[in-house]
N, CA, C and O of each residue as an XYZ file, in Angstrom:
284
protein
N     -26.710     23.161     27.615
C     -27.308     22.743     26.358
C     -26.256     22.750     25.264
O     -25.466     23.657     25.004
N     -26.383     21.643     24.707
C     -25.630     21.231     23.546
C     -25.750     21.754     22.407
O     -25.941     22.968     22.476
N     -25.699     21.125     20.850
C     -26.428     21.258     19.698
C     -27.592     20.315     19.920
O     -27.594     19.142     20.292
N     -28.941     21.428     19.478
C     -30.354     20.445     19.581
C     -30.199     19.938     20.495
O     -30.296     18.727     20.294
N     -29.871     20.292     22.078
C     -30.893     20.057     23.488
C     -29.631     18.860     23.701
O     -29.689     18.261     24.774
N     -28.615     18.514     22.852
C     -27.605     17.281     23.300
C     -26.554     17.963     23.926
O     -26.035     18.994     23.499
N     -26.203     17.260     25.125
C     -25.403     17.535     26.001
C     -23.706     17.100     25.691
O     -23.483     16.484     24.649
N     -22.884     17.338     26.343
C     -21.266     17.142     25.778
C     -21.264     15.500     26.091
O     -20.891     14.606     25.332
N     -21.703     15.403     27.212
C     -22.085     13.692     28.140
C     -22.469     13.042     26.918
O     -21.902     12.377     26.050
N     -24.080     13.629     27.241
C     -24.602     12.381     25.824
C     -23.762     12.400     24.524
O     -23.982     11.375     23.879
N     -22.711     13.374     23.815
C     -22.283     12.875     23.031
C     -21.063     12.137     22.996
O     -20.627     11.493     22.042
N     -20.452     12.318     24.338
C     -18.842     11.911     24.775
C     -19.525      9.480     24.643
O     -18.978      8.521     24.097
N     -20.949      9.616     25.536
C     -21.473      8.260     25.338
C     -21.281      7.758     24.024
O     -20.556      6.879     23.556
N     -22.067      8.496     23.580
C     -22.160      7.860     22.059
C     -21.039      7.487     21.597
O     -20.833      6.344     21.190
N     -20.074      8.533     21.611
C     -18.597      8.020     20.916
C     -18.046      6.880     21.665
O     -17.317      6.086     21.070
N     -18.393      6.677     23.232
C     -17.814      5.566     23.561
C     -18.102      3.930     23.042
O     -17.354      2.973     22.840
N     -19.530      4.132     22.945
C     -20.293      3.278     22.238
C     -19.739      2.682     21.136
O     -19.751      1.455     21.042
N     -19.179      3.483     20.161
C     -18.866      4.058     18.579
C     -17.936      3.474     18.542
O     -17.866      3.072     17.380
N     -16.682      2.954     19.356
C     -15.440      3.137     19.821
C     -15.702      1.553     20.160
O     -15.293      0.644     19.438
N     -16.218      1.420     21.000
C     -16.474     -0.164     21.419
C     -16.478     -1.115     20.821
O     -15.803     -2.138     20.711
N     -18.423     -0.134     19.912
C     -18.588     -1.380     18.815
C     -17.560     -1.653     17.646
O     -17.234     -2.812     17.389
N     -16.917     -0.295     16.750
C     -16.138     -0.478     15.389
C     -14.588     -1.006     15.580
O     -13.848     -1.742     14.927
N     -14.457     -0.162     16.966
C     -12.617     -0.511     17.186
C     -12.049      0.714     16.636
O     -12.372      1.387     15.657
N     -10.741      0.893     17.863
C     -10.348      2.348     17.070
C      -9.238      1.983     15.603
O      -8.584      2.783     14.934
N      -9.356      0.516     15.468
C      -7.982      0.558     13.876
C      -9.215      0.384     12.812
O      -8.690     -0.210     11.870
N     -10.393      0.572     12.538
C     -11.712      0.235     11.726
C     -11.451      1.592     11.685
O     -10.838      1.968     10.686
N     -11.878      2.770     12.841
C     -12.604      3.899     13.203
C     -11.008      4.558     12.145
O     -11.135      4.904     10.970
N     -10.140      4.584     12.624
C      -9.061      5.088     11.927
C      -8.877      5.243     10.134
O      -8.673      6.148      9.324
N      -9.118      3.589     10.126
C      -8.763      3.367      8.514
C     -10.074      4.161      7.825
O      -9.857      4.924      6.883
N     -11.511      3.948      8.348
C     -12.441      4.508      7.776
C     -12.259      6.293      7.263
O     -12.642      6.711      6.170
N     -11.418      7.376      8.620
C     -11.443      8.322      8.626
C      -9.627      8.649      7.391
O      -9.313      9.777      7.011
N      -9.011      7.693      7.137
C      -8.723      7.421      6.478
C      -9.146      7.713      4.941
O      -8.660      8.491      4.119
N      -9.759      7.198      4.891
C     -10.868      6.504      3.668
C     -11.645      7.417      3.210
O     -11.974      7.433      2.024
N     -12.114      8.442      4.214
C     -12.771      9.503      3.711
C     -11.972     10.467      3.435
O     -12.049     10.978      2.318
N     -11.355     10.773      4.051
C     -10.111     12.078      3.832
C      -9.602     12.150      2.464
O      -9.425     13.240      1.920
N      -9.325     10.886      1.806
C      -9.126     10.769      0.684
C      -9.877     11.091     -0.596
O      -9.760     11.484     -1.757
N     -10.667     10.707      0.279
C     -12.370     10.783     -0.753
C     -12.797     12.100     -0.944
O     -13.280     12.583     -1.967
N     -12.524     12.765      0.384
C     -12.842     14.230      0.209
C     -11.847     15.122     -0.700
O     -12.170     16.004     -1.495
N     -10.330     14.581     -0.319
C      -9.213     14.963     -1.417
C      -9.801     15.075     -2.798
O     -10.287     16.105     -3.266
N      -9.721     14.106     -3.299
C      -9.955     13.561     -4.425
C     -11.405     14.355     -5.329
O     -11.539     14.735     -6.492
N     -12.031     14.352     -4.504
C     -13.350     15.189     -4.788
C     -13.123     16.734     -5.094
O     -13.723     17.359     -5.969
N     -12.127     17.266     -4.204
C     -11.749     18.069     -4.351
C     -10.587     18.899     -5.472
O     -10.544     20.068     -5.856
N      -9.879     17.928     -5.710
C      -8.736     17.507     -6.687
C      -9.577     17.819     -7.946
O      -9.535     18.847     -8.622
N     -10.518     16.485     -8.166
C     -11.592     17.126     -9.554
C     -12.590     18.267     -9.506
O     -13.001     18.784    -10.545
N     -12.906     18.588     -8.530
C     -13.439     19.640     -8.994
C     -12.553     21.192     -9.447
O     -12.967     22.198    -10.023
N     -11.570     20.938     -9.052
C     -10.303     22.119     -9.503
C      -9.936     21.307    -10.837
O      -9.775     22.232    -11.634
N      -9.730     20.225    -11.483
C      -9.613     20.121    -12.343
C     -10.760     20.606    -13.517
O     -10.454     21.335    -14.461
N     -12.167     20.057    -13.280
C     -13.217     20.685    -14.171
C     -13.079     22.389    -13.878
O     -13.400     23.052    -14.865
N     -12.635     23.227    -12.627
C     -12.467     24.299    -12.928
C     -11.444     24.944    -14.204
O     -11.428     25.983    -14.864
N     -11.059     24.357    -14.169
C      -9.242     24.523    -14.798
C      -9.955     24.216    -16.247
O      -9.762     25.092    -17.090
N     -10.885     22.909    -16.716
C     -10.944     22.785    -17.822
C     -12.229     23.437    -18.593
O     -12.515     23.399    -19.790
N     -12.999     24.131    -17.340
C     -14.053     24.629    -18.224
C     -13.142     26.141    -18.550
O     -13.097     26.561    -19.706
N     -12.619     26.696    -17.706
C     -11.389     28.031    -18.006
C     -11.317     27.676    -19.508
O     -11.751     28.346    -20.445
N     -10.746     26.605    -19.542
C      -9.826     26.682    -20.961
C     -10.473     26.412    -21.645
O      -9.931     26.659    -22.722
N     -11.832     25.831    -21.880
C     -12.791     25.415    -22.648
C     -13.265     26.954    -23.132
O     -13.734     27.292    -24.219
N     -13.003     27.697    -22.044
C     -13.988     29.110    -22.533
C     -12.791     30.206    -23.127
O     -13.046     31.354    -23.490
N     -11.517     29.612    -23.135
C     -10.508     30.843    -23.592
C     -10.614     29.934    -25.220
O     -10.790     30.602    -26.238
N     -10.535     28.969    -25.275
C     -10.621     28.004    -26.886
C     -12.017     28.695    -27.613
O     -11.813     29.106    -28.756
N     -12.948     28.810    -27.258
C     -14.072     29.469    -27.709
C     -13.854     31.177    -28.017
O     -14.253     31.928    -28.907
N     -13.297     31.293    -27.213
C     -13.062     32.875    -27.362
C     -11.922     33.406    -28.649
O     -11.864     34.513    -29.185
N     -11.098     32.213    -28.892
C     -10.034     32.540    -29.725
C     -10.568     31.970    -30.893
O      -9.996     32.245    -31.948
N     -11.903     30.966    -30.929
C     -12.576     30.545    -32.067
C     -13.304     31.668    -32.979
O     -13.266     31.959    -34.175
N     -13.972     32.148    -31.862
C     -14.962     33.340    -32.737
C     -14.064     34.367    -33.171
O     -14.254     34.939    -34.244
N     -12.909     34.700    -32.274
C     -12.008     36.036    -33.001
C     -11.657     35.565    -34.212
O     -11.657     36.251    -35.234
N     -11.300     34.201    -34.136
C     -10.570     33.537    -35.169
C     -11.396     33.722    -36.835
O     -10.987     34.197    -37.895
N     -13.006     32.958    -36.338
C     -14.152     33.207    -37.607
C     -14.449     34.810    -37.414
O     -13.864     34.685    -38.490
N     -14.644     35.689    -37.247
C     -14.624     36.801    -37.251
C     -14.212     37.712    -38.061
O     -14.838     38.621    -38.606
N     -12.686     37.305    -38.132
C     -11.562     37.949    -38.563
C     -12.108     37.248    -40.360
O     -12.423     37.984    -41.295
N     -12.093     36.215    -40.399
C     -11.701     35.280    -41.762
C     -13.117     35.913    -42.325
O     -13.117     35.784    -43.550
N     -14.429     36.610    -41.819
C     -15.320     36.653    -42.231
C     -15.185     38.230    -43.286
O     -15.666     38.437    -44.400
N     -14.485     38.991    -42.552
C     -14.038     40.369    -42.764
C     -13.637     40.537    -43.995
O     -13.223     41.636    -44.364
């Protein structure tokens, strides 16, 4: 037993199938195509990490800032 009752067979078929119908230079460029996509996805979300950081150290040096001037 496989994942969910699928066997290594039935899935080794399928890929042959997969393989037949797309072609392996389609099957390539596609996995391609995503890799990037996943990069990239990944890329911005470390960037919005990075900018909410600094969004929250700018706030923090705001209020010390009015704080101080209020004194």
């Amino acid at each position: 037993m496989g994942l969910g009752g699928i066997s290594i067979w039935q899935l080794l078929i399928i890929l042959a199938i997969v393989v037949m119908l797309f072609g392996t230079k389609r099957l390539r460029s596609l996995g391609s195509d995503l890799g990037s996509a996943v990069k990239g996805f990944r890329s911005s979300m470390q960037d919005e990490g990075a900018d909410k950081a600094g969004e929250d150290d700018e706030s923090d040096t705001s209020e010390n800032t009015k704080e101080k001037s209020d004194v």
